[in-house]
TIBAFI-45596 format. One record per atom (N, C-alpha, C): residue in one letter; y, x, z. Coordinates in steps of 0.001 Angstrom, whole numbers, plus 524288, in hexadecimal, padded with zeros to 5 digits. Each point is the difference from the previous one (the first is absolute). Last residue first. Example, Ala and Ser with C-alpha at 12.3 -4.5 7.8 and 13.67 -1.06 7.14 Angstrom:
2
S7F7368323281BA8
S804A6803348003C
S804427FCFE802DA
A7E9A8801227FFBA
A804A67FC8680000
A804B08038480000
// end
This chain:
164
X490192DB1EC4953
X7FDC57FC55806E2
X7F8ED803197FBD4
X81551804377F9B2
X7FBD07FF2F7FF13
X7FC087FE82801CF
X813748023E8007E
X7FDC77FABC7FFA9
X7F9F07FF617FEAC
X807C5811817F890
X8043C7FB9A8053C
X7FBC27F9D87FE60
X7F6B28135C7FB47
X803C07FBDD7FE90
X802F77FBED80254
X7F8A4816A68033F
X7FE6F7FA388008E
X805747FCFB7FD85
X7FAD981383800C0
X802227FD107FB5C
X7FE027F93D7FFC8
X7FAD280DE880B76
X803FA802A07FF9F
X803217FBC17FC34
X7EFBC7FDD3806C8
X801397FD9B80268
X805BC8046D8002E
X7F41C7FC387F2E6
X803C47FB008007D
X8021C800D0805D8
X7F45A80DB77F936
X80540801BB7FE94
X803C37F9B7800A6
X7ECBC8062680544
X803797FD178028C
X80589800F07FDCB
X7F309808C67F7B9
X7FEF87FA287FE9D
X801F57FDF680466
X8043A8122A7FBE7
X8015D7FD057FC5B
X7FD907F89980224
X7FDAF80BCA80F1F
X8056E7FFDC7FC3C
X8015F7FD5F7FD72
X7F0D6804C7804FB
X8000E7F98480381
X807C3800BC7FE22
X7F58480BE07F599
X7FDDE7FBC380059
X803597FC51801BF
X8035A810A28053E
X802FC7FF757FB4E
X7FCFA7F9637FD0D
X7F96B8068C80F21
X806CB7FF4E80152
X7FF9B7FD957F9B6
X7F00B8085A80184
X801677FBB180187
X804FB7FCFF80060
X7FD11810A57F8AD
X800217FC517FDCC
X7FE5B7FA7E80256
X8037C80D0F8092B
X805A1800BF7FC60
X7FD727FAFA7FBCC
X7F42E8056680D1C
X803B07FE1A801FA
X805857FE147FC9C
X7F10480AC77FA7D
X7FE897F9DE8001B
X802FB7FD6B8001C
X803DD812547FF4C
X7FEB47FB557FC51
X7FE1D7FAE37FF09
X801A080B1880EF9
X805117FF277FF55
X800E27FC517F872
X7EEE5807D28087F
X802A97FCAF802C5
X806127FBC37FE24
X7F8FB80F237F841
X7FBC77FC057FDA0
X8041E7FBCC803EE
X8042B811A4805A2
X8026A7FCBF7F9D7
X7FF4A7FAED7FDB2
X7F930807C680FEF
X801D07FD777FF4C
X804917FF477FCDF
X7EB61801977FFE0
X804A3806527FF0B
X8053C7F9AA801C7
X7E9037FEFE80658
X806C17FEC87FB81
X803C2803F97FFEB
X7F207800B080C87
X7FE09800DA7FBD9
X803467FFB97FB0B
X802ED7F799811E5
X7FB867FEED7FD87
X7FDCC802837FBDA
X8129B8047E80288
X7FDC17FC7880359
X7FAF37FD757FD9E
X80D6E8122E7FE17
X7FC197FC9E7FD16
X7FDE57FBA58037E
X80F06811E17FA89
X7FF1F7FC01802C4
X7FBC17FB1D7FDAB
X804FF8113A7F79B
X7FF928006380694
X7FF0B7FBA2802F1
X7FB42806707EBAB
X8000F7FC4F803B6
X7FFB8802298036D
X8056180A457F01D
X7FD467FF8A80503
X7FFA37FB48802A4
X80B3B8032D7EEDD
X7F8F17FF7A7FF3E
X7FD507FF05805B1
X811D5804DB7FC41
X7FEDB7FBA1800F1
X7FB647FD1D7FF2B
X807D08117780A5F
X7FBDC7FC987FA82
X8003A7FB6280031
X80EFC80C6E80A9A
X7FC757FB2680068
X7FDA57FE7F7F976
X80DA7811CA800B3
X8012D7F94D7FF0B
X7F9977FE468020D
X809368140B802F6
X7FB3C7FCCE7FE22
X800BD7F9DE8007A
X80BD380F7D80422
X802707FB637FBE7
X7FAFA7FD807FDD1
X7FDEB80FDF80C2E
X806BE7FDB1802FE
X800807F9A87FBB3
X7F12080C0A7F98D
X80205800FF806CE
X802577FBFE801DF
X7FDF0801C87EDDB
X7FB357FF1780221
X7FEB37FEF9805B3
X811898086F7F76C
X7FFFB7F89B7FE0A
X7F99B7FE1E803F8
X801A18134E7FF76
X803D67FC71802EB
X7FFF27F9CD80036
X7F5A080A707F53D
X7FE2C8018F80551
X803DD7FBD4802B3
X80691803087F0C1
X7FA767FB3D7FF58
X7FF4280145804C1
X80B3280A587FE58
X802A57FB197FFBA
X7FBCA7FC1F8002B
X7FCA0811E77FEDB
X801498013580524
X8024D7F8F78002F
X7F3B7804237F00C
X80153803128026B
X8024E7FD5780629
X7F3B77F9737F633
X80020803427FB74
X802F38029E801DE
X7F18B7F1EB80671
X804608020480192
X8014B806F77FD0A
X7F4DC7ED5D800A5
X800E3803567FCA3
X803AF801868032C
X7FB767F07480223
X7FE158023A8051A
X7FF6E8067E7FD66
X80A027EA1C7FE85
X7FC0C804BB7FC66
X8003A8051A80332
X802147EBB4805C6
X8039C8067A7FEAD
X7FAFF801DD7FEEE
X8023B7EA577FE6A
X7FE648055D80169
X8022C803EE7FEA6
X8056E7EDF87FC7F
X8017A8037580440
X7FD038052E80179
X7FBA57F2C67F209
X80547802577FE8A
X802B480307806D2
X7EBED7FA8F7F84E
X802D980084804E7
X80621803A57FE9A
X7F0BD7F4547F324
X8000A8050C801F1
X806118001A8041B
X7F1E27F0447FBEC
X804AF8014D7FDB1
X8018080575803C8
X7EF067F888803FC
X8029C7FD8F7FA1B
X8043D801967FD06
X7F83D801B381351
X8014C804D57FBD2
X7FF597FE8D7FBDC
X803C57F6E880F9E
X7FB06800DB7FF68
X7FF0D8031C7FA99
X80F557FD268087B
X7FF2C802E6802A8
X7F9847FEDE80006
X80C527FBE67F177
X80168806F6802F1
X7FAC57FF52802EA
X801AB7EF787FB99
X7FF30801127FD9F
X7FFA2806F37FE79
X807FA7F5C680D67
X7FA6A7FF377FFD0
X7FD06803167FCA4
X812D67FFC67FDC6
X7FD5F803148048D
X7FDB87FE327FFEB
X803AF7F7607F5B7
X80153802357FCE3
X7FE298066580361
X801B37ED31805EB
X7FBF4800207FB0A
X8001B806CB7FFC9
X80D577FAF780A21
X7FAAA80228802B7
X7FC107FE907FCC4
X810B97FD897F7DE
X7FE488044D80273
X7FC2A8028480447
X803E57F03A7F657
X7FF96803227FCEF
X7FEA78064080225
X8028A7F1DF80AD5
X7FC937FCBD7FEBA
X7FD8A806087FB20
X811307FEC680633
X7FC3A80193804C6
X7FAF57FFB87FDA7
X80CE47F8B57F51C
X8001A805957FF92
X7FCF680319803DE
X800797EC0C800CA
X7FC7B8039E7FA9B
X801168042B800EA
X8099E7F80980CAF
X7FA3F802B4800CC
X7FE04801EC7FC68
X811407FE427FE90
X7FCB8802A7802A6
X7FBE77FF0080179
X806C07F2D57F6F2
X801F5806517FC8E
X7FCB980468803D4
X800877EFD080829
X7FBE47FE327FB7F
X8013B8054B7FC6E
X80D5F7FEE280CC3
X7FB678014480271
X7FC6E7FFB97FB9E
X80FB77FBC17FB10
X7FFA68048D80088
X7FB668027380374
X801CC7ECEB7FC64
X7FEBF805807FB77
X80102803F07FFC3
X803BE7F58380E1B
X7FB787FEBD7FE9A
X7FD86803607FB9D
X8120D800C08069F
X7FC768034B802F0
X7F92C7FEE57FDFF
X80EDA7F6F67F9A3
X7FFF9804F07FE9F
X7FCE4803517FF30
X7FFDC7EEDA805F6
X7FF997FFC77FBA3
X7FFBD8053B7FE6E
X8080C7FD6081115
X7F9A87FE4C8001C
X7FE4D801B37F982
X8141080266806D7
X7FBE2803877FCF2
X7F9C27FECC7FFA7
X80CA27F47B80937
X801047FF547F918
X7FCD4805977FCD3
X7FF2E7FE8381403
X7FF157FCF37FCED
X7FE7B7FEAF7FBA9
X8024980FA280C8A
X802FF7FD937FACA
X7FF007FD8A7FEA5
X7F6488076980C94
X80482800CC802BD
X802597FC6B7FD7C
X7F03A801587F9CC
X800777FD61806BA
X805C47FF6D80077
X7FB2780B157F1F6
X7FE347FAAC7FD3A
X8018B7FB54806A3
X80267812C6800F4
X803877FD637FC64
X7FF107FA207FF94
X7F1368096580768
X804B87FE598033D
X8048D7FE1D7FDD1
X7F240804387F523
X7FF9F7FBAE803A3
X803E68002A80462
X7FFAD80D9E7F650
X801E47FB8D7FAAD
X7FEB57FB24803B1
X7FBAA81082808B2
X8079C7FFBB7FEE2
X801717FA6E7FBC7
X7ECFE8055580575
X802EC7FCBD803EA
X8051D800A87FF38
X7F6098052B7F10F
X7FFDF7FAFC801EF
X802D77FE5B804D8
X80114811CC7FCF4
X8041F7FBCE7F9F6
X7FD267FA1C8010D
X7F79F80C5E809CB
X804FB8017080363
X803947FC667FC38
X7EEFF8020C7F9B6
X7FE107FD8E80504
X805E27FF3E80255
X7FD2580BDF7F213
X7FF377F8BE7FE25
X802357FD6080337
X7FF3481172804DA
X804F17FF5C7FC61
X7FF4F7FA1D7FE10
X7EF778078080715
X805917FF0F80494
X804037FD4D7FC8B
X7F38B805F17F2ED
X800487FB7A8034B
X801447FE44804E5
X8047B810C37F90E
X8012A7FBE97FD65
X7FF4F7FBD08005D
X7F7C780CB5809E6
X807AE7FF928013D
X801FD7FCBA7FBCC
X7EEAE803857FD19
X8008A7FDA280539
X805B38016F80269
X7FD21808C17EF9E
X7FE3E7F9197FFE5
X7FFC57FED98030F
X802A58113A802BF
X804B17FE6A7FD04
X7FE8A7F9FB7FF42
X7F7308071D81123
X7FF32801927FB02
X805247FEFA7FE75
X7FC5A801D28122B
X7FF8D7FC0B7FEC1
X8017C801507F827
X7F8FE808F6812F6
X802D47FE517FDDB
X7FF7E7FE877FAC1
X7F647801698151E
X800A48011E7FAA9
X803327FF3B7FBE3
X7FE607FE7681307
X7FFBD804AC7FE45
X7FEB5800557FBB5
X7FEAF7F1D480BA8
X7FC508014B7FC5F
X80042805AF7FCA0
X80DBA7F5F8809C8
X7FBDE8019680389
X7FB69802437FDFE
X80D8C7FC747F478
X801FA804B8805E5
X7FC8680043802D7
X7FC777F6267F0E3
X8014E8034A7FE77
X800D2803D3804EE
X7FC827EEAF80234
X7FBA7802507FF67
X80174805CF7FD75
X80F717F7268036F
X7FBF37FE7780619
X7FA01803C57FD0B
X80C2F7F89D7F363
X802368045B8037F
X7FB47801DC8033F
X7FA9C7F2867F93A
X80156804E97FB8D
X80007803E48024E
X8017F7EF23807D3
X7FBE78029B80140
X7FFCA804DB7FD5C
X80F087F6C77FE5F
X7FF31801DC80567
X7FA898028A800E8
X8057D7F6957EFBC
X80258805EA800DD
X7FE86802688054A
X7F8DC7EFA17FDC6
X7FEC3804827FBD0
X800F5804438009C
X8086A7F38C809D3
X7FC5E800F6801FF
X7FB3E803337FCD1
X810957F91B7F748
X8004F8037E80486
X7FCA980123804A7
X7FCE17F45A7F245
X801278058D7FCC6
X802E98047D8046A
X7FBE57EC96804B4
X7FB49803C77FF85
X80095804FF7FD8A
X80DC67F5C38051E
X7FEC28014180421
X7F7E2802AB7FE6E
X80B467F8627F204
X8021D8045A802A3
X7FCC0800C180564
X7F9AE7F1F07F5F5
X8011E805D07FD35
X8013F8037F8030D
X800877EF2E80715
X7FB3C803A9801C2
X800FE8044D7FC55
X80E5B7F7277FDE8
X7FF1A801BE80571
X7FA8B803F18017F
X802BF7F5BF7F005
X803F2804A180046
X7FF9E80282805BF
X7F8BF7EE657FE5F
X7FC19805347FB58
X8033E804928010C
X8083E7F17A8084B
X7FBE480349803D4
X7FCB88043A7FC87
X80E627F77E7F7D4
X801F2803628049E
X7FACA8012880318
X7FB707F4AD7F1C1
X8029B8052A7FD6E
X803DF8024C8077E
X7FA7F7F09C8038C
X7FA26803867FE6E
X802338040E7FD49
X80C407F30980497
X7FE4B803BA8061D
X7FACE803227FD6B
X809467F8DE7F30E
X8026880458802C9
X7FEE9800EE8041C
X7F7987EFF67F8A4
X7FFC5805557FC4B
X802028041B802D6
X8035A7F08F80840
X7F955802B080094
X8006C804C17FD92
X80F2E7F6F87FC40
X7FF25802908055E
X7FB2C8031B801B3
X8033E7F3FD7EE4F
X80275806CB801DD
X800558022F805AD
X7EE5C7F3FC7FADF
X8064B7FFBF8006F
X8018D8056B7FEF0
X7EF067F9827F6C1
X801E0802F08047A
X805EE7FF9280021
// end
């Protein structure tokens, strides 16, 4: 593969990145306001994936010389995406006990309060589900697909001159 080829495919991989992590976010949003439901501590975290890929792919578009950068700084985030909707899946079919639940004891006038006004989203509840799926599951596939066509198109971040 030439160096030209190469950089028009590492600029279009980076392209679709971003323009899909912002259509992620868009539906997110979007099913949260219209859907009236909100959105846990792990499903704001995997937003938080979703918003560091399209900031490392645009870098990667804008900056040239950051392509190399941006490649492993994406391949960093997904595993950590990858870690963390393992990890919510894992909450929200009750394997692993629910570091967001409030405890429902109320001992005086502050617990009442915190229970009221400072209840944090289970991260045990599935609000959102397509077909039956939680889309945690979803977002695990997705993270580890990327992170796949990532590592094994990585020649087209680290192509060789003169290569055909």
């Amino acid at each position: 593969m030439t160096k030209n080829k190469s950089t028009a495919l590492s600029f279009s991989y980076l392209l679709i990145l971003l323009f899909l992590s912002i259509l992620i976010l868009i539906l997110s949003f979007s099913f949260e306001y219209f859907g009236h439901t909100k959105a846990c501590l792990f499903c704001n975290l995997q937003r938080l994936i979703y918003i560091l890929i399209a900031i490392f792919s645009f870098l990667g578009i804008v900056i040239s010389s950051f392509k190399k950068y941006a490649f492993w700084s994406i391949a960093i985030i997904l595993s950590i995406g990858i870690v963390i909707s393992i990890y919510h899946t894992l909450i929200q079919y009750g394997f692993l006990k629910d570091p967001c639940k409030v405890a429902t004891q109320i001992t005086d006038i502050n617990s009442f309060e915190n229970l009221i006004f400072y209840s944090p989203i289970p991260c045990s509840k599935i609000s959102w589900s397509l077909f039956g799926v939680s889309i945690s599951i979803y977002n695990l596939g997705l993270y580890l697909c990327l992170f796949i066509l990532t590592l094994t198109n990585k020649n087209l971040f680290f192509a060789k001159k003169n290569q055909d």
